[in-house]
C-alpha positions in Angstrom: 21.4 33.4 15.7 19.9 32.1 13.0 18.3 28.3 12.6 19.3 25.9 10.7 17.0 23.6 9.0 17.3 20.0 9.4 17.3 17.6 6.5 14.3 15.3 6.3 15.1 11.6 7.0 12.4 10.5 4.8 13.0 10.3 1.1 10.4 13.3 -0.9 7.3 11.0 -1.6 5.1 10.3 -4.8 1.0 10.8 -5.3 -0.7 7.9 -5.4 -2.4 8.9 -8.6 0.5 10.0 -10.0 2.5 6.5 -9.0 -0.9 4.6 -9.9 -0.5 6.1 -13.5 3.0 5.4 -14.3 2.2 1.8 -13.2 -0.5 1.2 -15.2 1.5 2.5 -18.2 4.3 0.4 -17.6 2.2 -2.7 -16.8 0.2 -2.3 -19.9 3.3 -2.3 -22.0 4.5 -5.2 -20.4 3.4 -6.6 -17.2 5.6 -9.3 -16.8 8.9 -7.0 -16.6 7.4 -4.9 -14.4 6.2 -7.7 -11.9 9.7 -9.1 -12.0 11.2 -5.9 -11.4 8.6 -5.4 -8.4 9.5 -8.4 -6.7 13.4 -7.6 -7.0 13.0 -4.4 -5.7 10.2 -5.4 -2.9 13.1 -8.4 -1.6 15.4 -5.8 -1.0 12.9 -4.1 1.9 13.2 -7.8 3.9 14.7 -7.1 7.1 12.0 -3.8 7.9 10.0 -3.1 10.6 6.3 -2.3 9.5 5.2 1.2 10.8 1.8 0.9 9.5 -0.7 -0.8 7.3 -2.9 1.7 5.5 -5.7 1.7 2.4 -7.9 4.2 1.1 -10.9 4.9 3.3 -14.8 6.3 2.3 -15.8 8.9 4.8 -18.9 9.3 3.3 -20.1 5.6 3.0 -18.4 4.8 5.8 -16.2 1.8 4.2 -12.7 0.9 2.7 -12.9 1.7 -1.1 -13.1 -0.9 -4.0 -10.2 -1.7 -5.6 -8.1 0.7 -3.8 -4.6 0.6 -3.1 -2.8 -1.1 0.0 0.1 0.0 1.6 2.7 -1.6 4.3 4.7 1.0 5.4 8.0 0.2 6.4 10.9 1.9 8.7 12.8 2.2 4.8 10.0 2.5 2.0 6.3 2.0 1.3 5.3 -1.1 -0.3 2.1 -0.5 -2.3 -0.3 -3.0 -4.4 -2.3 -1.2 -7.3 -5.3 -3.2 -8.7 -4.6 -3.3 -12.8 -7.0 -5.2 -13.9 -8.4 -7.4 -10.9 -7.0 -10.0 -9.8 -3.7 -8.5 -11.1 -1.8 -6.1 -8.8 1.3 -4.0 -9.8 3.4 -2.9 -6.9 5.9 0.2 -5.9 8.3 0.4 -3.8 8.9 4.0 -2.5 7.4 6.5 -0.5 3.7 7.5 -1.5 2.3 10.9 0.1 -0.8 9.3 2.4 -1.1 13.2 4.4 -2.3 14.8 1.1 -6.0 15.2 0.2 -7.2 12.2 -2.5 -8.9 13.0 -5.3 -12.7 13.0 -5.2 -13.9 11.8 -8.2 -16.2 14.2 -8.8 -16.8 15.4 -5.6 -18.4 18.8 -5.4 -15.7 20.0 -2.4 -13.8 22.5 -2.5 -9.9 21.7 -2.7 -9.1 24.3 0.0 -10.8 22.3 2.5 -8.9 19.5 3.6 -11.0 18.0 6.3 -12.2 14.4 6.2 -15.7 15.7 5.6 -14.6 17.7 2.2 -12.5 14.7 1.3 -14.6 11.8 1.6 -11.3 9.8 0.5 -8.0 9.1 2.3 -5.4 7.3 3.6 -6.3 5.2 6.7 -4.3 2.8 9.0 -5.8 -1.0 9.1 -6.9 -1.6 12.1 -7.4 -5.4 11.9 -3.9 -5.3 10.9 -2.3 -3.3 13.8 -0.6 -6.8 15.6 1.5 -6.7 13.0 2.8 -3.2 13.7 6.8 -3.1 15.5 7.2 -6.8 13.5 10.4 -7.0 10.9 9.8 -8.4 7.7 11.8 -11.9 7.4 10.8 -12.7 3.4 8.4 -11.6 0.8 6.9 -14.2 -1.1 4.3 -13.5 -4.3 1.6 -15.1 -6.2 1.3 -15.0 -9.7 -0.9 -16.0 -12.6 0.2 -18.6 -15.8 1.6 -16.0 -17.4 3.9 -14.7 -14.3 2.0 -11.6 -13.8 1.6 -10.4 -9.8 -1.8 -11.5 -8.0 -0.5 -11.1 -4.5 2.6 -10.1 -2.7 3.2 -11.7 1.2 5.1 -10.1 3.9 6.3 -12.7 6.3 6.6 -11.6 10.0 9.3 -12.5 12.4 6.6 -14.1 15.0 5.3 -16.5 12.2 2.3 -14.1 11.2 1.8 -12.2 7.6 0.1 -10.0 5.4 -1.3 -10.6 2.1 -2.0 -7.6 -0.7 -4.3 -8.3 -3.1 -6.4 -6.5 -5.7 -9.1 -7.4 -2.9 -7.6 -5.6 -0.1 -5.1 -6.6 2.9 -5.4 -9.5 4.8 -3.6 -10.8 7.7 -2.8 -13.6 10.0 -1.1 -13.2 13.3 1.1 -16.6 14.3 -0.5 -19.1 16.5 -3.7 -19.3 14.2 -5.4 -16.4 15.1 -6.5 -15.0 12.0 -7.7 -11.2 11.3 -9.0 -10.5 7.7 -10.3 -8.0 5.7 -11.3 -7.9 2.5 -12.8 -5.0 0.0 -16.0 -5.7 -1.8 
């Protein structure tokens, strides 16, 4: 008898790159549009439950990289912030490829070798933002500049908390005051 192969339940997802580059083109054209457009499309995500928190991690110097982008991954879509030109963020909504090899930058590995030690970059979950893992989304709310351009999109969580992307990293706050934060230098 012969197998059948299920369809996947997650939508086919983009490279970060690749996503990073059509941003950046559309945001240099005009990066009013495309914030307005981000936050209309971001809304419709309220109501989600986060499934992780992630950012790009450095194996080899052992930190979260500069200026990298952010990611709350809902049960529906990712939400990730790109830093344009920092502080301005430009953010997708869709599903980004975090199991993939990121490029190197010049690193001498080889591609074939996808270990973290070949690969000094990848996607990693936050841990100082795991509390907020399970939680549904109840609103986004965003910050932007004079000129209505995106500095910093909020998720606010059903137990009071929320998370804050910026082109300075994730930060987080967990209801009742007890703050978590984490910020890339």
């Amino acid at each position: 008898m012969r197998s059948q192969s299920r369809p996947s339940l997650r939508p086919a997802s983009a490279d970060a790159a690749a996503v990073f580059a059509s941003l950046y083109r559309r945001w240099s054209g005009d990066a009013r549009r495309l914030s307005r457009e981000s936050m209309q499309a971001v809304r419709s995500a309220t109501g989600s439950r986060i499934i992780d928190v992630l950012s790009i991690w450095d194996e080899r110097e052992a930190c979260w990289l500069a200026d990298a982008p952010t990611m709350i991954r809902l049960d529906t879509c990712d939400i990730t912030a790109f830093a344009m030109h920092s502080p301005l963020i430009a953010i997708h909504r869709g599903h980004v490829e975090t199991d993939s090899p990121i490029a190197t930058f010049g690193s001498r590995s080889s591609p074939e070798n996808s270990s973290h030690a070949s690969q000094p970059f990848f996607w990693r979950s936050v841990r100082p933002c795991s509390y907020a893992l399970g939680r549904t989304v109840e609103r986004f709310a965003f910050e932007t500049d004079g000129r209505k351009r995106l500095l910093a999109l909020e998720a606010h969580l059903d137990d009071g908390g929320w998370l804050r992307m910026s082109s300075f990293g994730i930060d987080s706050e967990r209801s009742y005051s007890y703050a978590s934060r984490m910020f890339f230098k």
